[in-house]
N, C-alpha and C positions, 0 to 999 in steps of 0.2 A: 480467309486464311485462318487456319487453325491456332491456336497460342501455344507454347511452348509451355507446360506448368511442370515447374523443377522439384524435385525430391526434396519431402520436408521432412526436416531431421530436426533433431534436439541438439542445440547446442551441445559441445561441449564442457562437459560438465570438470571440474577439478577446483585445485586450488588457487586461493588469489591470486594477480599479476598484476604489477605495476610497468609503467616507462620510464625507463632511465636513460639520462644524455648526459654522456660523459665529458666535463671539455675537455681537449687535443693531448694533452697529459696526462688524461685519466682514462683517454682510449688507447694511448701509444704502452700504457701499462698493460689493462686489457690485453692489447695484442700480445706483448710480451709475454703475460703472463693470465691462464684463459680460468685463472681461481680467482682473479682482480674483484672483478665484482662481490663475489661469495666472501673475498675478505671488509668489503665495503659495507654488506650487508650485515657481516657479526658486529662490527665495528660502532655501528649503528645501535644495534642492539645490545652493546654489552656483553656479549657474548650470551647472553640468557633466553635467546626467546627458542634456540634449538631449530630453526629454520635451514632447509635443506635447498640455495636458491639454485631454478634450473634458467641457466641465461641462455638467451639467441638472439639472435638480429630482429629487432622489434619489424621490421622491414624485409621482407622476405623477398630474397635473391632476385627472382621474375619483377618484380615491381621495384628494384631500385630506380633511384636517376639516371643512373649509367646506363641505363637500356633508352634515355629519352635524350641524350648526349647531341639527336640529330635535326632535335628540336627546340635546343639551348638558343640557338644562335636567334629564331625567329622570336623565342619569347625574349633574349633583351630588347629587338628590334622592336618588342609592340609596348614592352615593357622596359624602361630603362630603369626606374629605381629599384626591382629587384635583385636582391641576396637570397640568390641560390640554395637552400638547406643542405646540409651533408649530414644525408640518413645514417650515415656507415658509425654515425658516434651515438645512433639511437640503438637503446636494447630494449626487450623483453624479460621480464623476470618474474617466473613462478616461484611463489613463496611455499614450499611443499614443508609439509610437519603441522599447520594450523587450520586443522578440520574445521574449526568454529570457521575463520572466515569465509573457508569451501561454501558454507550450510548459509551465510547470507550472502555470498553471490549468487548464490542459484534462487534466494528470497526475493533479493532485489530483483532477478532477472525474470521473476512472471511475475510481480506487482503492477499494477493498471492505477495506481493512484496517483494523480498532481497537485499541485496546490491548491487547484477549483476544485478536487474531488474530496479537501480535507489531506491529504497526503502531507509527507513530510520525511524522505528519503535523505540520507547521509551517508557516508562512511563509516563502515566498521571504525569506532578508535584505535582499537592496536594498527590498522591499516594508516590511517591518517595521521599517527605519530611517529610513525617507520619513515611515512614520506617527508615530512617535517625534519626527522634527523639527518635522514640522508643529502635534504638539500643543504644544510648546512657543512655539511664535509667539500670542501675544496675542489675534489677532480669531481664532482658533481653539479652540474651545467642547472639541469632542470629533473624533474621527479613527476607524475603523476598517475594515477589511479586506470587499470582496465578492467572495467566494472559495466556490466552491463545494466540498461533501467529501462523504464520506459521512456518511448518518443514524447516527443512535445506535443501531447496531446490530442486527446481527443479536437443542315436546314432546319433550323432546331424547330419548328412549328411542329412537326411529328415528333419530337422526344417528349413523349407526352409529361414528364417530370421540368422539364425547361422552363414552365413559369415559374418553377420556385427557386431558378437558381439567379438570384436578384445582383448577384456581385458580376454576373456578365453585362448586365445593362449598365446604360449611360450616366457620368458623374453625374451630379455628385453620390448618387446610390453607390455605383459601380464602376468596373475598369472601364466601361465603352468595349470589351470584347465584340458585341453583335457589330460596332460599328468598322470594327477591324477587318470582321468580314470579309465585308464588301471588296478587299483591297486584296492581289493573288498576293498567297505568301502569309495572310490575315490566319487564316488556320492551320499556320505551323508546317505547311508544307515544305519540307528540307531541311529539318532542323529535329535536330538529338537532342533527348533529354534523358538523362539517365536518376533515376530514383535510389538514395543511398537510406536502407532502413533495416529492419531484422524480419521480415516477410508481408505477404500479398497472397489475394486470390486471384493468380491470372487467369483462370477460367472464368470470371465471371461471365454472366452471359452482357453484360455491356463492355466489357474489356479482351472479350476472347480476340475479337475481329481485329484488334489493336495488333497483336503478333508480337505485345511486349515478352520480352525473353531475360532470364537471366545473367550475368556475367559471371560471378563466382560470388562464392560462397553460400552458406545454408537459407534456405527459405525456414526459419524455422520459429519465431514468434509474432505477436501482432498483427495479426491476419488481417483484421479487420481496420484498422490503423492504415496502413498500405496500401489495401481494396481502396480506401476513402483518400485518399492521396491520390492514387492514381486516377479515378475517377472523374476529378477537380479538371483533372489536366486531358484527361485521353477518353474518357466516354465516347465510344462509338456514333457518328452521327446516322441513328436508322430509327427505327419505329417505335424503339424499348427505353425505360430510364431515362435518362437526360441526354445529356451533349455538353464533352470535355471544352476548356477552351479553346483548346486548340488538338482538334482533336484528330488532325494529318499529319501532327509531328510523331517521329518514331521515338516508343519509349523501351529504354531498357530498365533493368533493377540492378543492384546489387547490395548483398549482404554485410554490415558488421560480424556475423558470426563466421569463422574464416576457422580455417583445420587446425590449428592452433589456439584458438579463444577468439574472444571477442577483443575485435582492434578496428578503431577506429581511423586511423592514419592510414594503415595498408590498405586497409577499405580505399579511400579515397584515390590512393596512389596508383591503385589495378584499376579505378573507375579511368584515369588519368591516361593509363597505359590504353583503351579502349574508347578514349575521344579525343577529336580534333577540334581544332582552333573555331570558334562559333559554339560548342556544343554548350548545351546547359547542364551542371549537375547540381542538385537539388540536395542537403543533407537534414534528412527528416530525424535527428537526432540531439540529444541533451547531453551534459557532462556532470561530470562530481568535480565540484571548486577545490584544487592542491591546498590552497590553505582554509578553508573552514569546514572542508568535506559535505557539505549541502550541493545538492542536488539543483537541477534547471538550470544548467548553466550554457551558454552558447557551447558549443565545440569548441570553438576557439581558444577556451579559457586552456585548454592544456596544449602545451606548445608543441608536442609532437604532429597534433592537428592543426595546427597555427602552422608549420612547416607546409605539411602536403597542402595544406587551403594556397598558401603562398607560391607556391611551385604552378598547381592548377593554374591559376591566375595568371601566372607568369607566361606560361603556354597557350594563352587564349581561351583556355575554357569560361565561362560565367560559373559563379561557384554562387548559389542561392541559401543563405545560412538563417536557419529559423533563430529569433531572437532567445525564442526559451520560456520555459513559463512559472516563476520561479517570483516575478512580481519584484526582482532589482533592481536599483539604479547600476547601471553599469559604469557608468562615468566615476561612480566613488570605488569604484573594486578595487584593490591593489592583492596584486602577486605574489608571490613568497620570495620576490627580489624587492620586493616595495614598491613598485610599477603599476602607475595608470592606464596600465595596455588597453581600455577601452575607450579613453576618454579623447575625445578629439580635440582639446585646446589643449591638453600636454605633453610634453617632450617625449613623454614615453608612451605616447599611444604608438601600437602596433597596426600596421595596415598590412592585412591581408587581402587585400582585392575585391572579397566577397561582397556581395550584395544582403544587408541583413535587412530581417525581418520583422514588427511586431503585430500584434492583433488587434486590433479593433472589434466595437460596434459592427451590428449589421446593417441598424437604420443611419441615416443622415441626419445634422452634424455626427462623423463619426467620434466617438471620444475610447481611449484607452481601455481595455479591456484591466480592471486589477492586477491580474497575474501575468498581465504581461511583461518582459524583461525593458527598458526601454532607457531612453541617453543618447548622448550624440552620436554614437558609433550605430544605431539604429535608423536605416537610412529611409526605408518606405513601410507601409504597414496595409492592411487590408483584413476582410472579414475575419473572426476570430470566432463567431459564433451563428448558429444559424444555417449553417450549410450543407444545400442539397448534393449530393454524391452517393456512387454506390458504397456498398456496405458487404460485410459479411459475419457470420456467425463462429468465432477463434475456437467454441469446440467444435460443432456440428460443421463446419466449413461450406454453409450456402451459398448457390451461386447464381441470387436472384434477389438479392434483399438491397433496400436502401437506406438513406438514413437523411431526415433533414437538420440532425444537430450536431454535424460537426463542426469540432471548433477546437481554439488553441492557436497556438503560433502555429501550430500542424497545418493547419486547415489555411492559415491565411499565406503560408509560404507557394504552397501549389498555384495559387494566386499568380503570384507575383511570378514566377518560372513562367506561367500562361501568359500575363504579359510581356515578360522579357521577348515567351519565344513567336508571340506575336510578331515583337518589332524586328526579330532574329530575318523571320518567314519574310514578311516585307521587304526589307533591307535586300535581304539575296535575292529574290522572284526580280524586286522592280531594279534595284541600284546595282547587281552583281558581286555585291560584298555582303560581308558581316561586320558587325563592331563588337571590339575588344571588349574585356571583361569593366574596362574602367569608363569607355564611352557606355557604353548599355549601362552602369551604374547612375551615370550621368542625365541619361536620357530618360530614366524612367522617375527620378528623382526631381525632374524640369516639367513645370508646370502641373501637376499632380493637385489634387486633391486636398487642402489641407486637413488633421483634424480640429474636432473642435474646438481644444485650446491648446495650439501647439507647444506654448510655453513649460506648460504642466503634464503633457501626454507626453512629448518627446520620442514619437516611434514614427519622426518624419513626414511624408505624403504616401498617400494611394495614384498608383499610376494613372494616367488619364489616357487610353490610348485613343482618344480621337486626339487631344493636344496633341500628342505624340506625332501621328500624322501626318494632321494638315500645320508640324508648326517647321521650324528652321533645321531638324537632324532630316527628316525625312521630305518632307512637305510633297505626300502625294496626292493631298486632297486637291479637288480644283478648288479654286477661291476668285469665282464671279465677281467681276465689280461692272458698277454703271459708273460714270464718270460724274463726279461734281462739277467740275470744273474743268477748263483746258489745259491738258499739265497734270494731271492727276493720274497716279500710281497705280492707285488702289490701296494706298495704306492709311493702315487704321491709328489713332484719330484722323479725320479729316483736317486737311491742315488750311484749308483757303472756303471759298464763297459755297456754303452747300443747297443754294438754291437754284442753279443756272445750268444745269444739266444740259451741256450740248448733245445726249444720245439721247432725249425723249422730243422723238420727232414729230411735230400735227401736221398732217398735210390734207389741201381743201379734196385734190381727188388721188386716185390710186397712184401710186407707181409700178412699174410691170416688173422692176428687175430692183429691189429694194438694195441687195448686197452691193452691185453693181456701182447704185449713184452714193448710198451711205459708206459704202462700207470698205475695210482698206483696200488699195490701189485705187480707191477714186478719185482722190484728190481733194475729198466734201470732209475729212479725220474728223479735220479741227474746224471744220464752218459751224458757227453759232447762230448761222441764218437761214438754216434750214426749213425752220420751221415755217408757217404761212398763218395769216390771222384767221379765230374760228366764227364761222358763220352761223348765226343760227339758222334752225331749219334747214338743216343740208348735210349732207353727209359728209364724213369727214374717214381718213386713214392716220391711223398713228405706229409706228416702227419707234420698237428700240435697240438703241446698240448694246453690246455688250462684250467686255473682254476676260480673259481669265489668265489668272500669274500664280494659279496653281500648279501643280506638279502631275494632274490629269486632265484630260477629255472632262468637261461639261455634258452629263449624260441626261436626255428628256428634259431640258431647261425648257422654265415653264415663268413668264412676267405677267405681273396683275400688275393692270393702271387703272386709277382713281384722278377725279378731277374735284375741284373745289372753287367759290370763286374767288376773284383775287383778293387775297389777305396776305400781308405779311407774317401774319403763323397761320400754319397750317396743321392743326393736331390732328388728330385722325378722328374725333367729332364731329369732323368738316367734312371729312371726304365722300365720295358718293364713287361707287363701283360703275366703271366704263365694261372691264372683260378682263379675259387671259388668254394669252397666245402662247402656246408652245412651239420652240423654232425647230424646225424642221431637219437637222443637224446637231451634233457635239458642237460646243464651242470647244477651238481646239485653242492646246498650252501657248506661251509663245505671243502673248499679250495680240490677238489679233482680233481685229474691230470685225465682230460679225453683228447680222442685221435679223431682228425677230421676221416672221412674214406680217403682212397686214394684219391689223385689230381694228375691226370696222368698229365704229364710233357713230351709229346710225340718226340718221336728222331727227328722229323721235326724239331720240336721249340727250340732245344734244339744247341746252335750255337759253335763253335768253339772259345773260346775266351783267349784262350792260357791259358799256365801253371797254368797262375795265381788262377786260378778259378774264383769263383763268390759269389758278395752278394746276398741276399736275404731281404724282408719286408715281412711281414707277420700284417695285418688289421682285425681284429675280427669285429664285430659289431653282435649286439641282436636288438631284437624289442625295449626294453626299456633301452637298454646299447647301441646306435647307434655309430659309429665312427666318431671321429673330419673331420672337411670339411678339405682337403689336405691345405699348407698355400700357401701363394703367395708371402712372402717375408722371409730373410732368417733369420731374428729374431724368427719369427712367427713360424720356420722348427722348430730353437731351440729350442721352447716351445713344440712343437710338440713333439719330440723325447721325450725329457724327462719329460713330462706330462701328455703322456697319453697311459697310462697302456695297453691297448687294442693293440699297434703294438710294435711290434718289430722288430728287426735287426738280422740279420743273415751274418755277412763277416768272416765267418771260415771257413776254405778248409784245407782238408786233404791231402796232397800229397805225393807222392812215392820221398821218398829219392834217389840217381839214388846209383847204384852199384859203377860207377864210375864220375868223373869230380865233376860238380855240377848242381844244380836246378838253371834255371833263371825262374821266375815266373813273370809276366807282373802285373802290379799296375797301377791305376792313381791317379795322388794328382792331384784333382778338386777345381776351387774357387766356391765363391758363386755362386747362378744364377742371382743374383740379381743386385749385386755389386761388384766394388772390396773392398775386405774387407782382413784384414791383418790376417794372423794364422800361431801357431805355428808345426812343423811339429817334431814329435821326434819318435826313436824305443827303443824298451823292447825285450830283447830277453831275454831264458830260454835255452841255447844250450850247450853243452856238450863241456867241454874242448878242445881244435884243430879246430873247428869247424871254420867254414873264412866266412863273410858277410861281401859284399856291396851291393851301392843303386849306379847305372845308371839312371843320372836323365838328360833332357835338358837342354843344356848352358843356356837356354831364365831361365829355373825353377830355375837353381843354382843360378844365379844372383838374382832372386828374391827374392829369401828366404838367401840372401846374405853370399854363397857360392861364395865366386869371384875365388880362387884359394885350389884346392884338397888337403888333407892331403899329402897324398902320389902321385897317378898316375897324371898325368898333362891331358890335356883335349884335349880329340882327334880333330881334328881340321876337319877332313872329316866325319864323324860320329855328330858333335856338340855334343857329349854328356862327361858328367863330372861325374868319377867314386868317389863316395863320401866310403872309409872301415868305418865300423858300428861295436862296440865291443858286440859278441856272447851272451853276457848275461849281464843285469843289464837295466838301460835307457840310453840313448844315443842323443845330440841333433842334428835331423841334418837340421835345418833351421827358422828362422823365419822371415815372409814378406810380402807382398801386391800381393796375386795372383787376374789375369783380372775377369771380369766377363764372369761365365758360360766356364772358360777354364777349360781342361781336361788332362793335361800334362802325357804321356805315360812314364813311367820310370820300370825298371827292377831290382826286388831284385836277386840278386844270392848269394846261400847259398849252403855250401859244408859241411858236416855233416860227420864225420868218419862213416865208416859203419860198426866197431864192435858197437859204441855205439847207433846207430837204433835198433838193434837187443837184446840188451838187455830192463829190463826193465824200461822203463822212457815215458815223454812228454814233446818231444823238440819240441819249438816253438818259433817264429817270430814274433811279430805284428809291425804295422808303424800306427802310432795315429797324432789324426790331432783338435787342438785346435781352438777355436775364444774366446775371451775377458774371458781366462782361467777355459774355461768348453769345456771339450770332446765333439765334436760335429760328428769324426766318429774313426773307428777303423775298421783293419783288419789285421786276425790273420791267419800264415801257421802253422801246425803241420806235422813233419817230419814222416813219419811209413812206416814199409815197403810192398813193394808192389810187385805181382807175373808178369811174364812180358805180363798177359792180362789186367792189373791195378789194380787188385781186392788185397784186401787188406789180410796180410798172416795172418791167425788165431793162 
């Protein structure tokens, strides 16, 4: 589709013009009498400055409120604390007779300099003291300056420019746009964003195919400001330049330069008139502060634009306001009423709905860019420098050029629009809705990115949109879990036993219909006995289950199992790779117990490692539910374990009670891999009356865990080892102390079980549990049953 590219004109060029808001008494004069202002103005002046003022409705007729009277009722209903503006008390006034000021509005209005460029843009004085006087006269509400400046600154694999656009990839670098993707709705489809600035190349050749168009007003400065604006967000996804973030959302533009001058409020108020409730408008634009006349100031800071921002909002649009680049605290500003209108702990902060913005770093930690404006009214922040987008040339007007240094709050606001209209695109494709201007503030502000010293930066978080997602507004990721436990959610931390994983199945031979016997409607949910004891030399099946409490289909779920032998830790030092099965199905939403297919576990691989048995791990990962990177320190294991839902443990062995004597069963107590680190070592048993346990541990381990001398037997002196008796049922401690790093201490349970009470009905069990800084960090558990004398378990 062709782009529409609108007639560039030259501002209008003339004399200075301020905004004036009269309060209710100084407009009912006004009305009365239509010389009101002109005498307000000499009044002001002393009569001396010879000023010829030409008043109008700063607000021109077509874009009042009264034309949006049928959309009042829905913005109280999404909004209840807004106060409605009444434009009807706002004027325009051209100050005709003072050529001088004509000759620096038209200075100021092709200047390209900011703060980062050395710039340092102000207010004519005669201007700034005119507004100064006028606000102090009574029927005189508020005053400020219409002056134009410049803005706030300076399948993707075939956009052959897409590697360098680093703020699309995953936190902490970037927003997670690529991961947004994945999700319909992830590239903006359905969703308006309109671009408020003083011009654009919409022909570029990566913008043409966009079919962004016009609304009103001139296309008529900062071509190349615009071009790069729009780029951020709508880059064409084909074979040229890069790729926007969202680059299926429909964009339009429209200008401050308006057939009357530059006005910033009507601007917004005709963008207003031409979007609906979800839409985004983006204001790529700076102000002159009413009391100190400097420059870089949010929009906001003049209240005529604090109205239209406030009305936007009120009616559902998302209003995206760039912080400014000006390098202020905003929270110290005060107004020419004496007002903290930016500061969010005081009485007078003003809320306008909008979503602001400041700039950052490109690298990670990200930290505040100097001239960024920033304070608590500064809610998310994102790239400020560094970025790839198209470009254009403001004389020559190319329409093929790129640029990888754009930057400013300019740069990092299109950011944040691309996120909003990400979660926009989502929200509507998957949920049927959009969210209000103050929930999407909300949400892009919830879990984000912080920077690096937010204390001191102050320009909030960078949106995180995989958080976004998969967390509690949207949550359309799936979110895989294995079960620890019986009873268990899926939620993170682990709250109970995370070594006894009833869905990592070992069985001696195949089963033909795995979903069938495991899996839900079986009746097998919650059987913890599923499992069969491992033989060596023979081949073995292992199935796992797996359920999902995410908000999608589980697409190409894919589990690696690893075995290890029995230890109570099991760090990943230990493990030895079995395979990976991918199940042949979505796991679908709806928490439902599905079953992997066979993972042959072949009598090769399958080693001899005594009585004891063996653990097991078991690692899920999806395309958009992938598995944590393994850790490399032994804090980083513990988060692991019990963080994340997608793996589980498996150290449960079923073994044959013997007829006669007892079971010795081989165990290791393992330390860190890391470090030596101190833990405490204790058992739980569940065993039937008569039943006789000890632990056979190494002299080296007993001393460790400060065993110096045995309850009962004394310590074999040619063997080194020290028989520690362990009582059959309840806890029991048997050690706590500083094991080396990465050792692996060989010790032997032996358990003697009456064997009327195997036979009858019961689960007698064993475990030996292994603490660090008093959180479970492993477990393994024998269950006693009896067995026929080819091992197979008696039905």
């Amino acid at each position: 589709m062709t782009s529409q590219q609108p007639l560039v004109r030259e501002p209008p060029a003339g004399p200075p013009r301020i905004a004036l808001k009269l309060t209710p008494a100084g407009h009912k004069k006004q009305q009365e009498d239509p010389n009101f202002i002109a005498e307000l103005i000499n009044t002001a002046e002393n009569g001396r400055s010879g000023l010829v003022p030409n008043v109008n409705p700063l607000i021109p007729e077509d874009h009042r409120p009264a034309h949006l009277f049928h959309r009042l009722a829905a913005a109280a209903a999404s909004d209840p604390t807004v106060d409605l503006p009444n434009f009807d008390v706002w004027y325009e006034v051209a100050l005709e007779g003072q050529s001088s000021r004509a000759s620096i509005e038209t200075e100021t209005a092709t200047t390209t300099q900011t703060p980062a460029d050395g710039g340092n843009l102000s207010l004519p004085t005669e201007t700034l003291e005119l507004i100064h006087r006028l606000h102090r006269l009574e029927e005189v509400e508020s005053v400020h300056a219409l002056l134009a400046g410049p803005p706030p600154a300076v399948n993707p694999s075939d956009d052959p420019r897409s590697v360098n656009q680093g703020y699309l990839g995953a936190a902490p670098a970037g927003i997670n746009a690529r991961y947004a993707w994945g999700f319909p709705g992830g590239d903006g489809l359905g969703v308006n964003i309109v671009d408020m600035e003083q011009g654009w190349k919409l022909d570029h050749e990566d913008l043409q195919a966009a079919g962004i168009t016009l609304i009103s007003g001139y296309n008529a400065a900062y071509y190349s400001h615009g071009t790069a604006v729009l780029g951020e967000m709508l880059q064409v996804d084909n074979t040229i330049g890069g790729v926007g973030i969202v680059p299926r959302a429909k964009g339009r533009v429209i200008s401050q330069h308006r057939p009357t001058g530059y006005n910033t409020a009507a601007t917004i108020l005709d963008a207003v008139n031409n979007m609906a409730f979800g839409d985004i408008l983006l204001l790529e634009a700076q102000e002159f502060d009413p009391v100190g006349g400097q420059y870089y100031w949010p929009v906001s800071v003049a209240d005529a634009n604090f109205d239209a921002i406030r009305l936007a909002s009120a009616l559902g649009i998302t209003v995206i306001e760039a912080a400014c680049n000006g390098g202020y605290d905003l929270d110290a500003y005060v107004n020419l009423s004496g007002k903290y209108i930016f500061n969010r702990s005081s009485p007078d902060f003003k809320e306008s709905g909008a979503t602001m913005v400041g700039a950052s770093s490109s690298t990670a930690p990200h930290y505040r860019l100097w001239y960024s404006n920033h304070g608590s009214r500064v809610d998310v922040y994102a790239w400020g420098e560094n970025i790839d987008t198209t470009f254009t040339d403001d004389n020559t007007g190319t329409d093929n050029s790129y640029t990888d240094y754009f930057s400013g709050t300019s740069g990092a606001s299109p950011i944040i629009v691309g996120a909003a209209a990400a979660v926009q695109g989502i929200a509507n494709t998957s949920l049927g809705y959009k969210f209000s201007p103050l929930q999407l503030r909300q949400i892009l502000t919830t879990n984000g990115t912080p920077s690096s010293t937010p204390s001191t930066d102050r320009i909030g978080v960078m949106p995180n949109l995989r958080a976004i997602i998969d967390g509690r507004f949207i949550n359309l990721a799936p979110d895989l879990y294995i079960r620890d436990y019986i009873g268990d959610n899926g939620g993170v931390p682990s709250s109970g036993t995370v070594s006894n994983s009833p869905d990592i199945i070992v069985r001696q031979t195949p089963v033909s219909n795995p979903q069938a016997l495991f899996g839900s409607g079986s009746g097998n949910e919650n059987n913890t006995s599923l499992s069969q004891s491992i033989l060596a030399g023979r081949d073995h099946s292992i199935y796992i289950r797996l359920l999902n409490r995410g908000g999608s289909a589980a697409q190409n779920t894919k589990v690696t199992v690893y075995y290890a032998p029995a230890a109570t830790l099991i760090t990943p030092n230990l493990w030895t790779l079995i395979g990976t099965v991918t199940l042949l199905s979505a796991v679908p939403t709806g928490r439902v117990l599905t079953v992997s297919p066979r993972l042959a576990w072949p009598a090769s691989k399958v080693p001899a490692v005594g009585p004891g048995g063996y653990s097991f791990v078991a690692i899920a990962t999806t395309d958009k539910d992938p598995a944590t990177v393994l850790p490399t320190t032994f804090p980083a294991f513990v988060e692991f374990v019990s963080r994340n839902n997608n793996v589980a443990w498996k150290s449960f062995n079923v073994v044959a009670a013997p007829k006669a004597g007892a079971s010795r069963l081989q165990v290791g107590i393992a330390g860190a891999f890391d470090a030596p680190r101190k833990f405490f070592i204790r058992g739980v048993g569940s065993l039937p009356v008569g039943s006789e346990v000890r632990l056979e541990v190494p002299t080296d381990l007993a001393r460790q865990l400060g065993v110096v001398t045995p309850l009962t037997e004394t310590e074999d002196a040619k063997s080194k080892v020290v028989t520690l008796p362990l009582h059959p049922f309840g806890r029991g401690e048997i050690g706590e102390g500083i094991l080396p790093v990465g050792s692996v201490n060989q010790c032997e349970l032996v358990v003697k079980v009456p064997e009327e009470d195997i036979k009858r009905e019961g689960q007698w069990e064993y475990e030996i549990v292994q603490e660090w800084e008093s959180v479970e960090v492993g477990r393994i558990t024998w269950r006693f049953e009896e067995y026929n004398d080819k091992g197979e378990e008696v039905q």
